[in-house]
ZADO-1210 file (C-alpha; in nm, 4 decimals, padded with zeros to 6 digits):
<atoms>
<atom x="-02.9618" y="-00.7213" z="-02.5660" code="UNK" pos="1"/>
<atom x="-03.0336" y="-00.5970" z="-02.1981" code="UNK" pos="2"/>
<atom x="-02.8461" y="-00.8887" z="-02.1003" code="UNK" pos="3"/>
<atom x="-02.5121" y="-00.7866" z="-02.3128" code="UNK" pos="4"/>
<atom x="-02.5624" y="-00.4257" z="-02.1610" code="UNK" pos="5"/>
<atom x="-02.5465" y="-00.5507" z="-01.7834" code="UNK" pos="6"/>
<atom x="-02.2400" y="-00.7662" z="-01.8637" code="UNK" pos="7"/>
<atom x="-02.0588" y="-00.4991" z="-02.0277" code="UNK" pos="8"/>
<atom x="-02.1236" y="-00.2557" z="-01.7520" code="UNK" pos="9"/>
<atom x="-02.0174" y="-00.5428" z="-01.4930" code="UNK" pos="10"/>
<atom x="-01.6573" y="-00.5369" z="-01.6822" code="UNK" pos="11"/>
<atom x="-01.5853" y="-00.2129" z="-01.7140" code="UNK" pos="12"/>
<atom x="-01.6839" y="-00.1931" z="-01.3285" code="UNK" pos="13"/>
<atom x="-01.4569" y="-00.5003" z="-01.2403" code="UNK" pos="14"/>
<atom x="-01.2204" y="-00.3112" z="-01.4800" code="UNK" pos="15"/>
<atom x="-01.2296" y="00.0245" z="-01.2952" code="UNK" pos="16"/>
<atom x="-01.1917" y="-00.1739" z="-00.9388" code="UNK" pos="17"/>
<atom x="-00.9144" y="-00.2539" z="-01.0309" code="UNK" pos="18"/>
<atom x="-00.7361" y="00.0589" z="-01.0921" code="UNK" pos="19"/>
<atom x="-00.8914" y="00.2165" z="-00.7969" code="UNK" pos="20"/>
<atom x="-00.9296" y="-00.0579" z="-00.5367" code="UNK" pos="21"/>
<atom x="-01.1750" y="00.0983" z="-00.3388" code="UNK" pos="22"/>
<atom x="-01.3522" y="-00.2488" z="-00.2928" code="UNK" pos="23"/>
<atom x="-01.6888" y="-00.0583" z="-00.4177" code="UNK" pos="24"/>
<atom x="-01.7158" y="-00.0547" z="-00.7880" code="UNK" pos="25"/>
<atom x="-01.6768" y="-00.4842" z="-00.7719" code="UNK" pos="26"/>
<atom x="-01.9734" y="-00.4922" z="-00.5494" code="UNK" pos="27"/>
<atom x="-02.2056" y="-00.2639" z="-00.8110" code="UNK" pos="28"/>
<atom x="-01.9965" y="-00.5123" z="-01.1001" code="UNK" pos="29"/>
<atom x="-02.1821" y="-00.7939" z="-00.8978" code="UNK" pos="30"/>
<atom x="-02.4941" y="-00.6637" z="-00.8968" code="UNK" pos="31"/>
<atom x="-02.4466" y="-00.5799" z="-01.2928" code="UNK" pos="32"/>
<atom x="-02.3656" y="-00.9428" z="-01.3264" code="UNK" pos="33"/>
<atom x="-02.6884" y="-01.0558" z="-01.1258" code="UNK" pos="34"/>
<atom x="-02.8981" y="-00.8131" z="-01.3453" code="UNK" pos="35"/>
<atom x="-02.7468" y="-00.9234" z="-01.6620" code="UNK" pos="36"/>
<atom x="-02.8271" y="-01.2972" z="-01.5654" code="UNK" pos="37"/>
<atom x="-03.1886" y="-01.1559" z="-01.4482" code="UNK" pos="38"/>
<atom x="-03.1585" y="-01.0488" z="-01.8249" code="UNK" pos="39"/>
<atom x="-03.0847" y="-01.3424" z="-01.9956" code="UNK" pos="40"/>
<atom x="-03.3746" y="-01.5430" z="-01.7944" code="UNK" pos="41"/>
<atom x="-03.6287" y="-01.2689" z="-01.9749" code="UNK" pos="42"/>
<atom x="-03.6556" y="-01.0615" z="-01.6772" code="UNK" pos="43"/>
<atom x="-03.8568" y="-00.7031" z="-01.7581" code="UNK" pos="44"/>
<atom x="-03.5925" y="-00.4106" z="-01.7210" code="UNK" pos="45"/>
<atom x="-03.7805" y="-00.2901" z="-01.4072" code="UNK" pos="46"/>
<atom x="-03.7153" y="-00.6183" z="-01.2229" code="UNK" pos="47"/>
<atom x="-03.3538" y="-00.6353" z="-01.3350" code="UNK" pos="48"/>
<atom x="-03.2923" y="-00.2498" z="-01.1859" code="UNK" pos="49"/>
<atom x="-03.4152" y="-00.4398" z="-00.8808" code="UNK" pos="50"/>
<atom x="-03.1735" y="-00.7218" z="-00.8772" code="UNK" pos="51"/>
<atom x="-02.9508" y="-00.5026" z="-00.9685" code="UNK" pos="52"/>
<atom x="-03.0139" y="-00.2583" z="-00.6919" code="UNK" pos="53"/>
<atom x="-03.0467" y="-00.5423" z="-00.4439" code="UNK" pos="54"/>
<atom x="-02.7653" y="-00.7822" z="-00.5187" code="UNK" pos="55"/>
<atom x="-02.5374" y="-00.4282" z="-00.5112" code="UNK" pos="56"/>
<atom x="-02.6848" y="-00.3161" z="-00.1820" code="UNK" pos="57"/>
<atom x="-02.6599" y="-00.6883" z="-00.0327" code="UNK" pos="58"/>
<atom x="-02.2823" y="-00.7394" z="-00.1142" code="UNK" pos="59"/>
<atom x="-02.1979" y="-00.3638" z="-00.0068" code="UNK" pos="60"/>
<atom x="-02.3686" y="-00.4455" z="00.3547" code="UNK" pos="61"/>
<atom x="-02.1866" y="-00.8077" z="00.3617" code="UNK" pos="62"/>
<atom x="-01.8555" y="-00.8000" z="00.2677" code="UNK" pos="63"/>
<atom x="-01.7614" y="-00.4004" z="00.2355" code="UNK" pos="64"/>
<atom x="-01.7404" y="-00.4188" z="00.5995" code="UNK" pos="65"/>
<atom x="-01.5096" y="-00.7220" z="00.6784" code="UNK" pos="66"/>
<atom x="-01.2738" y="-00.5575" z="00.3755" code="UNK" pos="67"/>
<atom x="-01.2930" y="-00.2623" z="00.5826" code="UNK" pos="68"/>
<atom x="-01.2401" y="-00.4219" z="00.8852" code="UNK" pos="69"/>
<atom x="-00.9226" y="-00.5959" z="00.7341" code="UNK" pos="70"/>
<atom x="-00.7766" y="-00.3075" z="00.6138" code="UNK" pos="71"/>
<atom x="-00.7960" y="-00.0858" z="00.8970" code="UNK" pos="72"/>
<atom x="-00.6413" y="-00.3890" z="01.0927" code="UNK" pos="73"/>
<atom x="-00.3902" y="-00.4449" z="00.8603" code="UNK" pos="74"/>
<atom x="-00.3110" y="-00.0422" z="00.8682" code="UNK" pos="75"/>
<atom x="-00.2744" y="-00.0673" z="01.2395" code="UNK" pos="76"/>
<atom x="-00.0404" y="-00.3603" z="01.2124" code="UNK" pos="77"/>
<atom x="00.1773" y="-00.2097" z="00.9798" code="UNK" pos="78"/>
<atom x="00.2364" y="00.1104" z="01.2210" code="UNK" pos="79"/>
<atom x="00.3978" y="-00.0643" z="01.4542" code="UNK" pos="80"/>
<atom x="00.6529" y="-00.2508" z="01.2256" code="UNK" pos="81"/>
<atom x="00.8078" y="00.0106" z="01.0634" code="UNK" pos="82"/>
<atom x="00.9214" y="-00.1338" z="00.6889" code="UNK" pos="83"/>
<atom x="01.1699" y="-00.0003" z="00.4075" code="UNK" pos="84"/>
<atom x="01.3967" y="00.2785" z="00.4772" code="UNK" pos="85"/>
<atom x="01.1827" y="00.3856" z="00.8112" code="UNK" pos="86"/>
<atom x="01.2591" y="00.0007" z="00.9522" code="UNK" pos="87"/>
<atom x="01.6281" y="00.1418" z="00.9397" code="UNK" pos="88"/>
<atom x="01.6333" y="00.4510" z="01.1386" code="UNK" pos="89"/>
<atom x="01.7547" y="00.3716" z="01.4688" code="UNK" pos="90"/>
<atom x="01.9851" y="00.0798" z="01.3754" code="UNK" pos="91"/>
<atom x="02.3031" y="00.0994" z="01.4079" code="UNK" pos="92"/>
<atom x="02.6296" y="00.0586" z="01.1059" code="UNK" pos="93"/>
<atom x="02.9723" y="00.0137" z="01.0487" code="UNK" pos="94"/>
<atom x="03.1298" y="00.3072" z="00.9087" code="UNK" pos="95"/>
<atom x="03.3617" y="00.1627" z="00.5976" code="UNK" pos="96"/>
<atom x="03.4939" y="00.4734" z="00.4601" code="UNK" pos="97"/>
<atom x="03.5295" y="00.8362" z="00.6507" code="UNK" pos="98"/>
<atom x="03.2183" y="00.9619" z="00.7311" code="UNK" pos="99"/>
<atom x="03.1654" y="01.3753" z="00.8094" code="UNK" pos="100"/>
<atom x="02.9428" y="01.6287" z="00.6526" code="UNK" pos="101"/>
<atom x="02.9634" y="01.6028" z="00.3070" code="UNK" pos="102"/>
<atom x="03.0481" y="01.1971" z="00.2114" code="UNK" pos="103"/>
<atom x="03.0926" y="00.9129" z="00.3227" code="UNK" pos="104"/>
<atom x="03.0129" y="00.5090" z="00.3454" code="UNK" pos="105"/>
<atom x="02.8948" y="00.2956" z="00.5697" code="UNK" pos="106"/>
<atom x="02.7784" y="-00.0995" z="00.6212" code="UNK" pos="107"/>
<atom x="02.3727" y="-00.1442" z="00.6848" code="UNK" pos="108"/>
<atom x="02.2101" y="-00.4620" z="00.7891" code="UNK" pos="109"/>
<atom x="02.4969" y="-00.6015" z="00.5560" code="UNK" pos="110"/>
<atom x="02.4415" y="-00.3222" z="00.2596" code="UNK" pos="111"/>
<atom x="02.6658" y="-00.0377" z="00.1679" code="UNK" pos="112"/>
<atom x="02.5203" y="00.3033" z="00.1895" code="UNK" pos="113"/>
<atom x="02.6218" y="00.6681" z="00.1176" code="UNK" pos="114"/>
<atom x="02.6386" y="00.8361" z="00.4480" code="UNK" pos="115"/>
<atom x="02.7179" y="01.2227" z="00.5708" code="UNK" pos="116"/>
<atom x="02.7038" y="01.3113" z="00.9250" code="UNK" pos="117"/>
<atom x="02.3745" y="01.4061" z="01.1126" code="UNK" pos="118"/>
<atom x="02.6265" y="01.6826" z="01.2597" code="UNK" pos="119"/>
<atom x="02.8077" y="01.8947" z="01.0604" code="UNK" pos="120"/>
<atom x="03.1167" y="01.8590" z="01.3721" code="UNK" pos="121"/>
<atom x="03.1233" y="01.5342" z="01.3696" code="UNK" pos="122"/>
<atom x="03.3167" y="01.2857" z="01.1637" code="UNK" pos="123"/>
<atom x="03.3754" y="00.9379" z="01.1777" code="UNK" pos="124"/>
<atom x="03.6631" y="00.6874" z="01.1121" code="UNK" pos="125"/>
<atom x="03.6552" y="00.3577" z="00.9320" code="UNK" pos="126"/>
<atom x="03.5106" y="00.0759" z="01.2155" code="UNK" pos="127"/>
<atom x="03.3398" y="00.2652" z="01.4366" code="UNK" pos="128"/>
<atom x="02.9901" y="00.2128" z="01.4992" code="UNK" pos="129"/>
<atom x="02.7238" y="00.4852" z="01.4172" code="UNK" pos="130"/>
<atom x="02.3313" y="00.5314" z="01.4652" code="UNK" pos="131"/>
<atom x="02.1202" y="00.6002" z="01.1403" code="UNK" pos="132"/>
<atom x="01.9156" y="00.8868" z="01.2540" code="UNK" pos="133"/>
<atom x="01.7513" y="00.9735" z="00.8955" code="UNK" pos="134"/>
<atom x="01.7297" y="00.8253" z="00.5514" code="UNK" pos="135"/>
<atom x="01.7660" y="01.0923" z="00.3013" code="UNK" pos="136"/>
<atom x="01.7255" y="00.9880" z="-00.0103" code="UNK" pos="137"/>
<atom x="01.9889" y="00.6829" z="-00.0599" code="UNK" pos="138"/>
<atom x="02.2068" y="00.8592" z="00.2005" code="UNK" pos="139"/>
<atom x="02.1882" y="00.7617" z="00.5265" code="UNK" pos="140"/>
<atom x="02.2242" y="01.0581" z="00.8024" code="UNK" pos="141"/>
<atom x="02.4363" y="00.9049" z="01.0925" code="UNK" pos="142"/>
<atom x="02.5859" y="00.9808" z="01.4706" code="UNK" pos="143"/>
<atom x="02.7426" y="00.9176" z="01.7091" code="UNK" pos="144"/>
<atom x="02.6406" y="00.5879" z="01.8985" code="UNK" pos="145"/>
<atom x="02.5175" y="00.6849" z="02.2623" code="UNK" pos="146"/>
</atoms>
């Protein structure tokens, strides 16, 4: 029975790391899994808190810190290389229909966007090129190309 307990605690842990993905409640899962097999080899319940405590506090000192490790580098790599509608500020478009303060529409990296001037006294005419200076929204906020 101890054995069913263990493994049903080790799911709902993998379960729960799942949804959170804190990379902490699979390494106690593990540990619930080494208990529950501790278990089913007629361990006492005092030695299976042990393998339980040590199999938990093993994998949290092994691998928690190379997932760490990866994520922060993975964080760091992503700051550099802007992605999704940040990746498009600063590039430049073709404006396809007037631009000026209220409307307009204008040719992205080879996709049409809504765009209104950055500057309220500026407008632009169909082929010129403009600067994306915000994303707002799905409109893109646009001057004049230094």
């Amino acid at each position: 029975m101890a054995a069913i307990i263990w493994l049903a605690l080790g799911v709902v842990l993998a379960v729960a790391e799942a949804f959170s993905l804190s990379f902490v409640a699979i390494m106690v899962a593990a540990g619930a899994f080494a208990a529950a097999a501790a278990a089913a080899l007629g361990a006492p319940v005092w030695l299976q808190g042990i393998v339980f405590a040590l199999v938990t506090a093993a994998t949290l000192a092994a691998v928690r810190p190379m997932i760490v490790r990866y994520q922060r580098s993975s964080a760091e790599r992503s700051d550099h290389e802007p992605m999704g509608v940040a990746a498009l500020e600063g590039a430049d478009a073709m404006v396809l229909e007037s631009v000026d303060e209220h409307h307009g529409l204008v040719r992205i990296q080879g996709e049409e966007w809504t765009a209104r001037s950055f500057d309220a006294t500026q407008t632009f005419e169909p082929g010129e090129r403009v600067q994306i200076i915000k994303i707002k929204g799905a409109t893109a906020l646009v001057w004049r190309m230094p």
